[in-house]
N, CA, C and O of each residue as an XYZ file, in Angstrom:
688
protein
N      36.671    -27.998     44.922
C      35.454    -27.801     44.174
C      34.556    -29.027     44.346
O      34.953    -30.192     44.332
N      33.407    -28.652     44.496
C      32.713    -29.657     44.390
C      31.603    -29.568     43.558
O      31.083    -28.452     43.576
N      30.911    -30.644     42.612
C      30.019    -30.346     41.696
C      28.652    -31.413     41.690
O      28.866    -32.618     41.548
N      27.721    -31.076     41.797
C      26.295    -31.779     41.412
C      25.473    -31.503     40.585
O      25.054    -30.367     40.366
N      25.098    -32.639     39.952
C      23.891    -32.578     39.097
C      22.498    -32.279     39.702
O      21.944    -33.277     40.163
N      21.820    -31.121     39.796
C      20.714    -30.976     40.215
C      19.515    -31.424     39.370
O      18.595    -32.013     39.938
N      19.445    -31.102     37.586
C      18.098    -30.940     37.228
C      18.838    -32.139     35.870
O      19.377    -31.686     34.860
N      18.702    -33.667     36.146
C      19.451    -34.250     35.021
C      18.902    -33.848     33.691
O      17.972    -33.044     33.763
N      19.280    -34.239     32.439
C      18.732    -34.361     31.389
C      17.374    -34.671     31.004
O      16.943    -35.460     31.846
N      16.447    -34.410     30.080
C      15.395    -34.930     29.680
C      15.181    -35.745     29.109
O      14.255    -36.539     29.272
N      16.279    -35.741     28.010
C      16.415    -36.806     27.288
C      17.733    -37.494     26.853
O      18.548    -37.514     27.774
N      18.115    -37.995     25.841
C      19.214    -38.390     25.725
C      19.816    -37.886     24.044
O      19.021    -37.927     23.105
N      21.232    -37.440     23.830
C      20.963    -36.866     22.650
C      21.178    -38.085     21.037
O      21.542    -37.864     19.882
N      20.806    -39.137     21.654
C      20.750    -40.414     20.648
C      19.821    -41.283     21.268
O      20.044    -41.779     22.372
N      18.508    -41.550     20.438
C      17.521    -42.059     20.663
C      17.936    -43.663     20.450
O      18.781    -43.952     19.603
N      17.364    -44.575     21.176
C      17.991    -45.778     21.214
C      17.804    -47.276     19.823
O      18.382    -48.352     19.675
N      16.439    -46.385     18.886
C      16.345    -47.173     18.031
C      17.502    -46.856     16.891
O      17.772    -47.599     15.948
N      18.144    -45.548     17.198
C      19.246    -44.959     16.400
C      20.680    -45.798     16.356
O      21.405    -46.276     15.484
N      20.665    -45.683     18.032
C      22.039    -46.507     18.391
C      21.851    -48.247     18.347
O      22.844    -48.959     18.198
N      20.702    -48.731     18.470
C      20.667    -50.287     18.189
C      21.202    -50.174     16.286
O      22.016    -50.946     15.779
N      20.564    -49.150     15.615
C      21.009    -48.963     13.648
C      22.886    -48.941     13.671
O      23.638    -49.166     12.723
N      23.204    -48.625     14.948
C      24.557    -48.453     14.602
C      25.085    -49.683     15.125
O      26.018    -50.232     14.539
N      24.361    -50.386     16.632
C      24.983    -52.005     16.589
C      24.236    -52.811     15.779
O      24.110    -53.960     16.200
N      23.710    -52.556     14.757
C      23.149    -53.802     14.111
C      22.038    -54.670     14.817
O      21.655    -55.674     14.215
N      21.560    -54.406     15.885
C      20.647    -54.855     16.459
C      19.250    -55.094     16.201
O      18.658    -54.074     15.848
N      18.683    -55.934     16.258
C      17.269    -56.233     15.748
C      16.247    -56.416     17.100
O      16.501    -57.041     18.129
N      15.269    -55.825     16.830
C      14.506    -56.469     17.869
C      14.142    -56.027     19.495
O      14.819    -55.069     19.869
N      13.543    -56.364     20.137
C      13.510    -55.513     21.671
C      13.678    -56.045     22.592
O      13.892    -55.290     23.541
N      13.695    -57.575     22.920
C      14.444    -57.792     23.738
C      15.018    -57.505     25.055
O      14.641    -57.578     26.224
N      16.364    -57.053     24.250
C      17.290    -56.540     24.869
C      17.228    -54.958     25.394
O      18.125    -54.467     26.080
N      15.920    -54.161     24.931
C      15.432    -52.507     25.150
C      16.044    -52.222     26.475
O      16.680    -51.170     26.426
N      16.076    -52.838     27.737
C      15.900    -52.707     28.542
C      17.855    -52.495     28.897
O      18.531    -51.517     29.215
N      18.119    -53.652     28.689
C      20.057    -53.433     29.004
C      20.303    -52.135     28.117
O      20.572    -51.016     28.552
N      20.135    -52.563     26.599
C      20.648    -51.676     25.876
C      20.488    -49.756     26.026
O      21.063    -48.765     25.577
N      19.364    -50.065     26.922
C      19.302    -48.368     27.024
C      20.242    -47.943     28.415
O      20.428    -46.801     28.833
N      20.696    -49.053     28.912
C      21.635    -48.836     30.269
C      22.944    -48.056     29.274
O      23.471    -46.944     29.225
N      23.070    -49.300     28.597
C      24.494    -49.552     27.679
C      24.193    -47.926     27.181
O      25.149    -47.208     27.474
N      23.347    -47.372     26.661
C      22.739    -45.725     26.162
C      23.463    -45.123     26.928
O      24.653    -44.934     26.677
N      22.815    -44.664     28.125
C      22.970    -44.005     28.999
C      24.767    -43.806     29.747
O      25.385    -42.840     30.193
N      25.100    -45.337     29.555
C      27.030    -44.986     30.091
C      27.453    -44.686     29.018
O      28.641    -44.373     29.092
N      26.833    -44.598     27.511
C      27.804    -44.063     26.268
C      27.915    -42.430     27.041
O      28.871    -41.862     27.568
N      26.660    -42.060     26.857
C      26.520    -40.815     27.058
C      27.447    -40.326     28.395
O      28.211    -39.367     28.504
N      27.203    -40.993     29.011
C      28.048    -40.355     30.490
C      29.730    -40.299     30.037
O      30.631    -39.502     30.300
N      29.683    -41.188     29.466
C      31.226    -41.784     29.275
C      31.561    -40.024     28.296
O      32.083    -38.965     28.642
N      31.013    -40.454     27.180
C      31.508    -39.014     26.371
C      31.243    -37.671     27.011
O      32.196    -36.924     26.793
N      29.896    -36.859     28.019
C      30.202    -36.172     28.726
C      31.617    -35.908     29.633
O      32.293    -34.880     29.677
N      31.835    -37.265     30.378
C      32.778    -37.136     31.479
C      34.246    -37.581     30.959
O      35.132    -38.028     31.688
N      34.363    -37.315     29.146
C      35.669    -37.122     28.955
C      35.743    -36.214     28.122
O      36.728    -36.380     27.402
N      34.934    -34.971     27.777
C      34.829    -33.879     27.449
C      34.974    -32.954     28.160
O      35.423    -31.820     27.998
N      34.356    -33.771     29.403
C      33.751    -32.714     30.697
C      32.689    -31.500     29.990
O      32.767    -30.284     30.169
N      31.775    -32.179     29.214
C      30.860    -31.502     28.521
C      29.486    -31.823     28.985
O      29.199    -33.010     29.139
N      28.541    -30.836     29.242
C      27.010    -31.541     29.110
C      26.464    -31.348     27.949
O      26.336    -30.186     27.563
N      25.953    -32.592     27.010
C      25.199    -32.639     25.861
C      23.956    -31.675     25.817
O      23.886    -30.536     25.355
N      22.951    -32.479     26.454
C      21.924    -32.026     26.662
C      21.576    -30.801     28.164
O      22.259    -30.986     29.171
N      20.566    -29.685     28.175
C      20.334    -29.244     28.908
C      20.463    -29.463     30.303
O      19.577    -30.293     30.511
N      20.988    -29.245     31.329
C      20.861    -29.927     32.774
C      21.551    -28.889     33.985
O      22.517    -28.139     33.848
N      20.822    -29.088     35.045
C      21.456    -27.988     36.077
C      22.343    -28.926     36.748
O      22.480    -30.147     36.672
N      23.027    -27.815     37.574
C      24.292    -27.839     38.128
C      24.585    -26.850     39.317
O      24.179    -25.688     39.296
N      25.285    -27.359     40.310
C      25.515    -26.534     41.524
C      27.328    -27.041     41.624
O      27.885    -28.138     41.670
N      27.673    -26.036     41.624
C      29.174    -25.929     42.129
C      29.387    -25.075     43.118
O      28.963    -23.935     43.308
N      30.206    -25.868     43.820
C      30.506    -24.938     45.345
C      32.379    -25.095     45.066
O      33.141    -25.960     44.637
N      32.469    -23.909     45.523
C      34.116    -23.602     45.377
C      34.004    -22.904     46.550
O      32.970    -22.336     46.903
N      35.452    -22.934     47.419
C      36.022    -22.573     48.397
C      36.530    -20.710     48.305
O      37.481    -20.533     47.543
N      36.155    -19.825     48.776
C      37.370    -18.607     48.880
C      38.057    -18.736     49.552
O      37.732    -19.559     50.409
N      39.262    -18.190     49.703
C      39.130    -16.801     48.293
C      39.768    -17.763     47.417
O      40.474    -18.767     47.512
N      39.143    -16.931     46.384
C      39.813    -17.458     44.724
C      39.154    -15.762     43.995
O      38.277    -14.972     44.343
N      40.291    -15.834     42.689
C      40.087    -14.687     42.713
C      38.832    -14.879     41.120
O      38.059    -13.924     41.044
N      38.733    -15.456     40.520
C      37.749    -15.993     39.702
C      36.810    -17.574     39.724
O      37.402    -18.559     40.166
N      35.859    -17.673     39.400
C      35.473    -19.065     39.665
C      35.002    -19.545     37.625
O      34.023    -19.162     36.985
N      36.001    -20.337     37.228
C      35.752    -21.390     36.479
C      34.595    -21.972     36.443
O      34.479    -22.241     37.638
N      33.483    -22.436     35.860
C      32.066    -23.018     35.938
C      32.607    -24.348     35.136
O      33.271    -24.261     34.103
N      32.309    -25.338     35.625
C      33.225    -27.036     35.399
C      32.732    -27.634     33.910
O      33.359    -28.102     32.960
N      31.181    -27.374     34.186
C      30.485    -27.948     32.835
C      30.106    -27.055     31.768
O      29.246    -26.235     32.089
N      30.628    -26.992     30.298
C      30.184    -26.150     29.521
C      29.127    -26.949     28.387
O      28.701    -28.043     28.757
N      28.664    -26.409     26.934
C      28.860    -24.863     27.462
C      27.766    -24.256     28.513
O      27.212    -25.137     29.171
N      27.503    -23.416     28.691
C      27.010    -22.703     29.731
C      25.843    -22.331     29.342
O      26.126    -21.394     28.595
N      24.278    -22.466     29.340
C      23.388    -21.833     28.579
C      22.878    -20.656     29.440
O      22.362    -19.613     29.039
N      23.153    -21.073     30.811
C      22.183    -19.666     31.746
C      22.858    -19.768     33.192
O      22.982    -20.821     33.819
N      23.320    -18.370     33.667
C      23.879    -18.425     35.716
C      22.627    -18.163     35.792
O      21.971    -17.266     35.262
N      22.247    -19.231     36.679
C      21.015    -19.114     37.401
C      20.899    -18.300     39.351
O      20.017    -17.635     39.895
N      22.111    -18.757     39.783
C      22.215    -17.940     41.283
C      23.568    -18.339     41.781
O      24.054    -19.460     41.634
N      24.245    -17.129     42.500
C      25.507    -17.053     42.844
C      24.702    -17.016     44.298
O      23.551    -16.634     44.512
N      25.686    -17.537     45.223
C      25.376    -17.201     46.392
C      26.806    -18.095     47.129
O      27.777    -18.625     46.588
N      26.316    -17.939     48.894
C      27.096    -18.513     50.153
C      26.812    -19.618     50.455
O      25.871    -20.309     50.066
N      27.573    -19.827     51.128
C      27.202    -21.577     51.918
C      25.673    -21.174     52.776
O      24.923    -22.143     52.895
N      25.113    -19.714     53.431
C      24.334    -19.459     54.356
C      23.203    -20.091     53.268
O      22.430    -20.975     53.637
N      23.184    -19.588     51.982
C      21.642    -19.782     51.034
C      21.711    -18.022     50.686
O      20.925    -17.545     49.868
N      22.353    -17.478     51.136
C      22.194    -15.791     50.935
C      22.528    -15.677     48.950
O      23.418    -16.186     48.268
N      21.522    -14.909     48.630
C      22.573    -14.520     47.145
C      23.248    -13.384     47.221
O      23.199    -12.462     48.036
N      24.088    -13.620     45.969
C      25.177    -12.719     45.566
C      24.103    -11.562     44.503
O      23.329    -12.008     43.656
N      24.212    -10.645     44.675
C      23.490     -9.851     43.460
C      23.845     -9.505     42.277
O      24.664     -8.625     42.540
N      23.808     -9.573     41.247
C      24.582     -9.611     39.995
C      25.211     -8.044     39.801
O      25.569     -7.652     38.691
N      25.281     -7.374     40.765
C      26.288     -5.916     40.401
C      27.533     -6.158     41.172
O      28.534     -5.465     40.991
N      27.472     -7.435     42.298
C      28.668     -7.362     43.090
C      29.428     -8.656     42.134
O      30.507     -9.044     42.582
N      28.996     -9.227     41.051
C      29.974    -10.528     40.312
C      30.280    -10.245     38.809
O      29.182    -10.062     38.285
N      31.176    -10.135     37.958
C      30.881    -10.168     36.963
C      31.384    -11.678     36.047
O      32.342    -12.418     36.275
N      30.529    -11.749     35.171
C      30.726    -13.534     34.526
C      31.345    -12.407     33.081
O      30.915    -11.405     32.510
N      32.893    -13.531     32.944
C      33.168    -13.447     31.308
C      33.441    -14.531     30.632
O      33.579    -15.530     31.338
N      33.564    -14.675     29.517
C      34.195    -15.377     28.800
C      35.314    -15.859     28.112
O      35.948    -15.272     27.235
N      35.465    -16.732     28.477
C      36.932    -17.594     28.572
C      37.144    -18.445     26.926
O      37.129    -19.674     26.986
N      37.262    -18.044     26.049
C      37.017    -19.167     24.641
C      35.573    -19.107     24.474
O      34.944    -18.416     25.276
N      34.934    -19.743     23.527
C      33.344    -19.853     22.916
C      32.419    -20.264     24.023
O      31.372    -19.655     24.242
N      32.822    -21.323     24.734
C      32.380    -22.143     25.510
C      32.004    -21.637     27.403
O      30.988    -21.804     28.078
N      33.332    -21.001     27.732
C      33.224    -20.766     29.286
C      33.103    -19.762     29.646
O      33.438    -18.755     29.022
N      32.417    -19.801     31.120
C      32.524    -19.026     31.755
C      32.433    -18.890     32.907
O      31.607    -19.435     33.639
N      33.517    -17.929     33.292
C      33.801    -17.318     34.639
C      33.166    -16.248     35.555
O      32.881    -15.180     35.014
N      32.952    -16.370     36.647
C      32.209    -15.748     37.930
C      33.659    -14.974     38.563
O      34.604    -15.503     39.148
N      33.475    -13.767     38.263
C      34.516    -13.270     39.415
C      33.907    -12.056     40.574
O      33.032    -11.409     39.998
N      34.074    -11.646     41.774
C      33.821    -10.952     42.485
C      33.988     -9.524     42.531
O      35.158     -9.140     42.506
N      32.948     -8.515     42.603
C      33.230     -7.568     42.630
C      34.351     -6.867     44.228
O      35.171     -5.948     44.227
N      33.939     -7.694     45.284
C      34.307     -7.376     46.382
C      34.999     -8.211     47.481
O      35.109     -8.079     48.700
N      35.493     -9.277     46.428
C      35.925    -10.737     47.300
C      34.765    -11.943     47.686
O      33.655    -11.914     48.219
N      35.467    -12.800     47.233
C      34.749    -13.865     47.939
C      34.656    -14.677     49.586
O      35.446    -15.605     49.763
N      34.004    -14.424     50.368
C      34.099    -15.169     51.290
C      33.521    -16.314     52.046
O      32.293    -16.366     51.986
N      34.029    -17.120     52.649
C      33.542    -18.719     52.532
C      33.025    -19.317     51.417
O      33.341    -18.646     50.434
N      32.259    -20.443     51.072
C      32.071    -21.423     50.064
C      30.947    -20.476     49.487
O      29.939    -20.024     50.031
N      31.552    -20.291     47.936
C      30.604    -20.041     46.987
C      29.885    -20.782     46.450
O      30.562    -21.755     46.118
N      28.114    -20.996     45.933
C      27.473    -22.059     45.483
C      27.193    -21.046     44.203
O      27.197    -19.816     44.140
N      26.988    -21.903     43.368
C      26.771    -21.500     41.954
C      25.799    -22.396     41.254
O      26.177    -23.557     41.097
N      24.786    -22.116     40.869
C      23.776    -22.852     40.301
C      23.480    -22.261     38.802
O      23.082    -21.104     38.664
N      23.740    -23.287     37.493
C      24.009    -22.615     36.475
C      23.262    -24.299     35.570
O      23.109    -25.393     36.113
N      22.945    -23.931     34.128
C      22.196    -24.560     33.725
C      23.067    -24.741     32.139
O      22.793    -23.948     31.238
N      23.960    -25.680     31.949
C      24.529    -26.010     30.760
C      24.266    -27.375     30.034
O      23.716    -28.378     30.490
N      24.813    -27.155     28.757
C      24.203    -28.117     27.500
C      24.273    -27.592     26.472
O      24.440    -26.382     26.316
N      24.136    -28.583     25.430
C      24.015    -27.144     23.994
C      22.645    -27.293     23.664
O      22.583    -27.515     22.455
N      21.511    -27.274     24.181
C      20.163    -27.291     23.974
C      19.395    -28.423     24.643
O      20.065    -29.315     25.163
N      17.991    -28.493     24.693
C      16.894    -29.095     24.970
C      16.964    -30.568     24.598
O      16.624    -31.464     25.370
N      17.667    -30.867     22.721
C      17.381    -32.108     22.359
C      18.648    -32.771     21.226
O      19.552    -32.193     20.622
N      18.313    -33.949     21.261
C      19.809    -34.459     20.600
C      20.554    -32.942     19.575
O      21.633    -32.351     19.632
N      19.347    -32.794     18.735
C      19.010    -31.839     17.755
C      20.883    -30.711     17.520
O      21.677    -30.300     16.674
N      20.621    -30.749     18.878
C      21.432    -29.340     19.354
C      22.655    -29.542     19.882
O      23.356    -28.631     20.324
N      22.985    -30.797     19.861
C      23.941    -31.247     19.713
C      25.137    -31.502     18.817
O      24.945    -32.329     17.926
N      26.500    -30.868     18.898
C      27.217    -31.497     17.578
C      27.523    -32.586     16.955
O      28.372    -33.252     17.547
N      27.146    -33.019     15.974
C      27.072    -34.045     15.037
C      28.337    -35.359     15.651
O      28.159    -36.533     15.977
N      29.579    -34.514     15.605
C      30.423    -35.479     16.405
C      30.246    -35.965     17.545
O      30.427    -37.166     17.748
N      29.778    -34.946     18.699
C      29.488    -36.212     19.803
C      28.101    -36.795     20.105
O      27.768    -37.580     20.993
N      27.477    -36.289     19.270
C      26.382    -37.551     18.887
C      27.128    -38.611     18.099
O      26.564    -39.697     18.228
N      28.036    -38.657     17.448
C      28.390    -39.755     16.620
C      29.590    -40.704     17.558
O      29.805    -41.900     17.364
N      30.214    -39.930     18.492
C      31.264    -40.357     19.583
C      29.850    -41.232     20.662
O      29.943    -42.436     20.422
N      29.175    -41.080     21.253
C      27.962    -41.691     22.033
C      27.792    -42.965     21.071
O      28.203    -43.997     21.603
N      27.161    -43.163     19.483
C      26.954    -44.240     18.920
C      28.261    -44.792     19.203
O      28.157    -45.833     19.851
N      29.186    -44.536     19.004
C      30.348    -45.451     18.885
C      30.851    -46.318     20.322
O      31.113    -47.513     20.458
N      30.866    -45.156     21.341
C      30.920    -45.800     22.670
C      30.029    -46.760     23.208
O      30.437    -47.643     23.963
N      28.772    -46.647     22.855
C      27.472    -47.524     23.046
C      27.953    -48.341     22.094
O      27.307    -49.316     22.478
N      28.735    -48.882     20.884
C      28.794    -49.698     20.193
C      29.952    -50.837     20.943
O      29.873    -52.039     21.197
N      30.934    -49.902     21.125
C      31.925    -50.387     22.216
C      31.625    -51.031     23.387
O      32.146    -52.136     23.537
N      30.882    -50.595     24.292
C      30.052    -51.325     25.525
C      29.753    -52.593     24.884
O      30.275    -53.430     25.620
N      29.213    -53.170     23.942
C      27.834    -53.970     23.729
C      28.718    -54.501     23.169
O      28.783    -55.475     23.919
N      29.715    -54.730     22.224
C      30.612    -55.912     21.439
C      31.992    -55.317     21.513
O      32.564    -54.285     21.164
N      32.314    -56.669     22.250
C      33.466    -56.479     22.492
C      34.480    -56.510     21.710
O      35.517    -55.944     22.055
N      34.378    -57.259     20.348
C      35.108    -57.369     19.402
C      35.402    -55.515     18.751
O      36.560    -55.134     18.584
N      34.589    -54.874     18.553
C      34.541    -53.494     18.273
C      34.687    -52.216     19.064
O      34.383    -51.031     18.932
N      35.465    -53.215     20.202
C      35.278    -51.888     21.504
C      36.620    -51.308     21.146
O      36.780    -50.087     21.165
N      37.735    -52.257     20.774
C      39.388    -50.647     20.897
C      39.379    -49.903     19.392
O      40.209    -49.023     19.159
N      38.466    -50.277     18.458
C      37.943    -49.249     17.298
C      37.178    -47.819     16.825
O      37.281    -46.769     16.191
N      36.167    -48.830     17.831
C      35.298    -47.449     18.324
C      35.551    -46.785     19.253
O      35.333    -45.577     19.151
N      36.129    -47.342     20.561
C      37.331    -46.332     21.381
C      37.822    -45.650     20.623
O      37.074    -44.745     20.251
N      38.861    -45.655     20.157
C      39.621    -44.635     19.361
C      39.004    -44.084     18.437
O      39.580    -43.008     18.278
N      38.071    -44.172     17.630
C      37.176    -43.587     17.001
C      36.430    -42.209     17.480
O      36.472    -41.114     16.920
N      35.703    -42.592     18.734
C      34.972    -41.434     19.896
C      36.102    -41.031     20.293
O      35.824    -39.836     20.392
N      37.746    -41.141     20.766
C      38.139    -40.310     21.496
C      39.004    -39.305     20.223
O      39.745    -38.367     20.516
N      38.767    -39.660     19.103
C      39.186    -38.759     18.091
C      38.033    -37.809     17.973
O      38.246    -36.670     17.555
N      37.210    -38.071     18.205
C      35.658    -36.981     17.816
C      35.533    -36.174     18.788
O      35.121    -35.043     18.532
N      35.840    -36.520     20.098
C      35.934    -35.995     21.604
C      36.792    -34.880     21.484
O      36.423    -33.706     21.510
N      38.092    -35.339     21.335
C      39.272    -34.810     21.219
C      39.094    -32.880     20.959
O      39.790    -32.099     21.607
N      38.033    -32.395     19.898
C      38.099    -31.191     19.766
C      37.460    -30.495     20.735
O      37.881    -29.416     21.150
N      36.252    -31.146     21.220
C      35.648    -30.703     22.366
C      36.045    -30.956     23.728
O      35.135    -30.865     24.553
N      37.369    -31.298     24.220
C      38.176    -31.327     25.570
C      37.910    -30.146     26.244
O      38.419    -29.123     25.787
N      37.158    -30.067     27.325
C      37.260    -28.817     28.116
C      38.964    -29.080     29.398
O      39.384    -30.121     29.903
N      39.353    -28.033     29.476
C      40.715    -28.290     30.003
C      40.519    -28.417     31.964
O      39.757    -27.670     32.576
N      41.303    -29.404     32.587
C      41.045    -29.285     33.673
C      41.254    -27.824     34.416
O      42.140    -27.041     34.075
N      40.445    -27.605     35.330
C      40.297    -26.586     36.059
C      41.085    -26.449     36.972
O      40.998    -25.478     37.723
């Protein structure tokens, strides 16, 4: 499998004067690191959820045959185009997508798959922090708190990976 980010995020789902309120931070300065330090919270808690927060496209290419295709990042807001390695699409009477738990979903073939399937699909749980669950907006403050002082990093570690913890998507 292979997976890319095509259309990143717009925004981020913790605004940075939010997360400086949670390091105690004063001042601007530092705007410039600290929104780095932002940005790997966020990645960090995506890429141990294997969740996308915010809205963002995605292209996965999987190999056939397989007899269903798993979609990597949930949850899933929209399949945008099934198709081949050629660029050809798949038409939506020859695939059907179900659901796997609240969160996933699966692409399977009406007629077999052959050579590399591309899948272009658009997941997140919405547009803005907003739409996000409260916990991993609150797992992001903590990891961004962790980055930035080190004295508070194996607290708030374990802190975010307890908040994480319900939202684990399972390896594929």
């Amino acid at each position: 499998m292979s997976l890319l980010l095509v259309t990143p995020p717009a925004c981020l789902p913790l605004d940075l004067e939010t997360a400086k309120l949670h390091a105690r931070i004063d001042g601007t300065d530092r705007d410039i690191i600290l929104s780095g330090s932002l940005a790997a919270a966020v990645a960090m808690v995506e890429a141990a959820t294997r969740r996308a927060l915010i809205a963002q496209g995605w292209r996965q290419i999987e190999l056939a045959p397989c007899a269903s295709i798993t979609l990597a990042r949930w949850p899933v807001l929209e399949l945008l185009t099934v198709g081949d390695e050629r660029g050809a699409l798949v038409e939506g009477e020859d695939y059907t997508v179900t659901g796997r738990g609240p969160d996933a979903v699966s692409v399977a073939p009406v007629f077999g798959w052959q050579g590399e399937v591309v899948i272009e699909y658009r997941a997140g749980y919405g547009e803005s922090g907003a739409d996000v669950p409260a916990p991993l907006v609150s797992a992001v403050a903590l990891r961004f708190v962790a980055l930035i002082d080190i004295d508070q990093e194996p607290a708030c570690r374990r802190a975010a990976e307890a908040l994480e913890a319900p939202y684990w998507v399972p390896r594929l």
